[in-house]
Structure formats: C-alpha cells, structure tokens
C-alpha positions as a Python dict, from the first residue, in 0.01 Angstrom:
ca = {
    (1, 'X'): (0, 0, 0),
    (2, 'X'): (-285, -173, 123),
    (3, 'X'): (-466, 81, 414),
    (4, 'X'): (-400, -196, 684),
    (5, 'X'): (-11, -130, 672),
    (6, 'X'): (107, 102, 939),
    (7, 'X'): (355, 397, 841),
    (8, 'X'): (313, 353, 442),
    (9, 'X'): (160, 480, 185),
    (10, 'X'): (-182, 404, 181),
    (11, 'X'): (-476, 306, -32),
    (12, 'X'): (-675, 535, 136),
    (13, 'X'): (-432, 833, 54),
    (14, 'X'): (-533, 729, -348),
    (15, 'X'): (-871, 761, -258),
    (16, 'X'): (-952, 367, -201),
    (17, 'X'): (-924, 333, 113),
    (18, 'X'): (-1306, 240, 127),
    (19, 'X'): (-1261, -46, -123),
    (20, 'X'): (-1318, -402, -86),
    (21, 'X'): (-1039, -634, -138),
    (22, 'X'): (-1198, -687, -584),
    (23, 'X'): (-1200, -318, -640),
    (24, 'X'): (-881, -270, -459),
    (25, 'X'): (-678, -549, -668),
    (26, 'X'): (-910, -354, -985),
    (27, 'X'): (-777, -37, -882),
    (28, 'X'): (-453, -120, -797),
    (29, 'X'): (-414, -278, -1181),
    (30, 'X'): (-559, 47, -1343),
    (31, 'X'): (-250, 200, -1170),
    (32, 'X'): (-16, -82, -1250),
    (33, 'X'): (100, -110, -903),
    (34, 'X'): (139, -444, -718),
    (35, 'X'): (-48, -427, -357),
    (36, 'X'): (157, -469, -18),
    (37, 'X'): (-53, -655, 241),
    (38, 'X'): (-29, -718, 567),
    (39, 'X'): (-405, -831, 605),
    (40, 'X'): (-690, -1079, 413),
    (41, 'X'): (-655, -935, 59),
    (42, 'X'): (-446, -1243, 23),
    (43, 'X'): (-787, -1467, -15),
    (44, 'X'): (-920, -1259, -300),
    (45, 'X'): (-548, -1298, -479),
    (46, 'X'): (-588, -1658, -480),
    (47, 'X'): (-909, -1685, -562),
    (48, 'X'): (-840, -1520, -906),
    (49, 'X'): (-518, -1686, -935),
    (50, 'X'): (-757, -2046, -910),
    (51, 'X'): (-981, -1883, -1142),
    (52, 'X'): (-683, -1757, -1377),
    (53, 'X'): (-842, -1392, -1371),
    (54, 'X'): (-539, -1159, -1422),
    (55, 'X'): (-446, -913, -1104),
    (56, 'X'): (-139, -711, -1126),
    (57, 'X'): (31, -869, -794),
    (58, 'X'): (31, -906, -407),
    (59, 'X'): (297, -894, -181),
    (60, 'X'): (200, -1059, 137),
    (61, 'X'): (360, -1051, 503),
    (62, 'X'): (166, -1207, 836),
    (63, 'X'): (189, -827, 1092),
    (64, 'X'): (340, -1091, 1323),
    (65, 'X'): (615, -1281, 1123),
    (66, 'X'): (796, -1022, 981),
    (67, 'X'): (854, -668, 1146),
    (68, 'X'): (795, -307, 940),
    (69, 'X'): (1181, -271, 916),
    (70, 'X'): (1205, -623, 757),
    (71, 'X'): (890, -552, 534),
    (72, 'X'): (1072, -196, 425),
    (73, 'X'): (1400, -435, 343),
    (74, 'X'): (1218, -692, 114),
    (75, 'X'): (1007, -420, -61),
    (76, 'X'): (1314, -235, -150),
    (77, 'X'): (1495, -536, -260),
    (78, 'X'): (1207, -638, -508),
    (79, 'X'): (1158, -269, -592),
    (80, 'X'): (1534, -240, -727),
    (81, 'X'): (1590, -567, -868),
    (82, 'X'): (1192, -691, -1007),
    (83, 'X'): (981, -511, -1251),
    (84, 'X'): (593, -492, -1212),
    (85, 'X'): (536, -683, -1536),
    (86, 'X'): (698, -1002, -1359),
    (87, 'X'): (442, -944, -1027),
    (88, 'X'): (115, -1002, -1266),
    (89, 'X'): (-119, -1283, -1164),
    (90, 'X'): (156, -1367, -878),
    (91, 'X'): (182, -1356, -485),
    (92, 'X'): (515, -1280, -313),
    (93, 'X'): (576, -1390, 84),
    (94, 'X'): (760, -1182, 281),
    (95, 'X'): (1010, -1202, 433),
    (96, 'X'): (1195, -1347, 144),
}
C-alpha cells in the first residue's frame, strides 16, 4: 500500500516510505505488487502510461469518494478474482 492509506499495509513498513511517487512505482515492480492509492501517485501512473513506460499497476480511490470499508471490499474482490500480470501498465478506480 501506498504510505498515504490509513490502517494498511504500508510502503513505509517495506522500507519506502521515503520514496517519491518514480521509485515507489520502481519499487513496487521489483516486488511485483500493484500500488493502492488514495493520494497523487496517480499523476506519475499516467504519465508513464502516455509515455508507454511499463509500471506494474495502480489502484486508485479519491479518500473522499469511497470509504476504507468499501476500499477493503474492492481490493479483495480484485485480489480473488485478478492476477497481477493483468494490472501491468494499467490503472483501476475504485470503487468499482
């Protein structure tokens, strides 16, 4: 998770929690994990989505649009039924 999500998992619990939004989409892809976002990060996934530089996937939700509980819902609903592969170079609103 992205460190600007309340009550998750955190980027700064991998160590990244200083990271800009580039080395945080870099480091997220080392891992093969697609980022949850609740914040900005969402400019820096479409700039390399206009510049067709690879990124292994953001999941986006506005902090006032959707609530935590709805957030958990989606995630768990991609998490079960997507795979990460599918997520690469692609951003996902939430709630769905």
């Amino acid at each position: 998770m992205d460190h600007h999500v309340p009550r998750a998992i955190t980027a700064h619990e991998d160590g990244a929690g200083e990271l800009r939004d580039p080395a945080l989409l870099d480091r997220a892809a080392e891992l093969e994990r697609v980022l949850f976002t609740q914040d900005d990060l969402l400019t820096e996934a479409t700039k390399r989505q206009q510049r067709e530089q690879s990124f292994h996937g953001v999941i986006y939700a506005h902090q006032l649009r959707v609530s935590i509980g709805g957030c958990v819902r989606d995630l768990e609903l991609i998490a079960k039924v997507g795979e990460p592969v599918n997520m690469i170079g692609q951003t996902l609103f939430l709630p769905l």
